[in-house]
C-alpha positions in Angstrom: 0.0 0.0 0.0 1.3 3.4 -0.9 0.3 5.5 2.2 1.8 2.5 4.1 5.5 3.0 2.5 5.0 6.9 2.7 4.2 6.9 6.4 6.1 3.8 7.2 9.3 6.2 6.0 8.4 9.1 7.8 8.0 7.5 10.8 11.0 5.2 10.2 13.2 9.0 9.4 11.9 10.4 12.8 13.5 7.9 15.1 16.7 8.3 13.0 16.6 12.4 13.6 14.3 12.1 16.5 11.6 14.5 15.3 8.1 12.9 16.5 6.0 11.9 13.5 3.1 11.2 15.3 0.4 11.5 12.8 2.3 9.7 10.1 2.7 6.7 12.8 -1.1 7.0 13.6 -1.9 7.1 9.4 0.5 3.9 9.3 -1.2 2.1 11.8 -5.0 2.8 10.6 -4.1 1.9 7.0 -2.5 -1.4 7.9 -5.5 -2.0 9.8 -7.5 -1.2 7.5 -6.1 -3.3 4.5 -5.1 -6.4 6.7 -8.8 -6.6 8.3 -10.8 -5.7 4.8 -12.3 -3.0 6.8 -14.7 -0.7 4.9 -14.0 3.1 4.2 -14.9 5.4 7.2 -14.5 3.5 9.4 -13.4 6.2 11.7 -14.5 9.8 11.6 -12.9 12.9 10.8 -13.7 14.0 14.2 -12.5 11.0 16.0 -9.5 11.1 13.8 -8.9 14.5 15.3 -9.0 13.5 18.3 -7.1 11.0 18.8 -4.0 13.1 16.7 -5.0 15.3 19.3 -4.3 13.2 22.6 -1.1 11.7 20.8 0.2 15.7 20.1 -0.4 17.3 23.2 2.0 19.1 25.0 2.3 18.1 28.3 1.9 19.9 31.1 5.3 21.5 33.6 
């Protein structure tokens, strides 16, 4: 899958510089999902999507 190699390098090139590339890993991991299982489009929403880049970005509290 396409998306798979994209994100599978971006997320591969962020441990190697250690820049987080958290939405690329989360991208990687729902496509493979999604093609391994034969899930159906849309199977997540846009606004659950957000939301979980959004707990896997945030800046934690000092």
């Amino acid at each position: 899958m396409q998306t798979d190699d994209l994100n599978g390098e971006v997320t591969c090139s962020d441990r190697l510089y250690s820049v987080p590339t958290p939405v690329n890993a989360l991208l990687q991991r729902l496509t493979s999902r999604t093609a391994r299982d034969s899930l159906p489009p849309g199977l997540i929403s846009s606004d659950e999507f957000l939301a979980e880049v959004s707990a896997r970005t945030a800046v934690p509290r000092r």
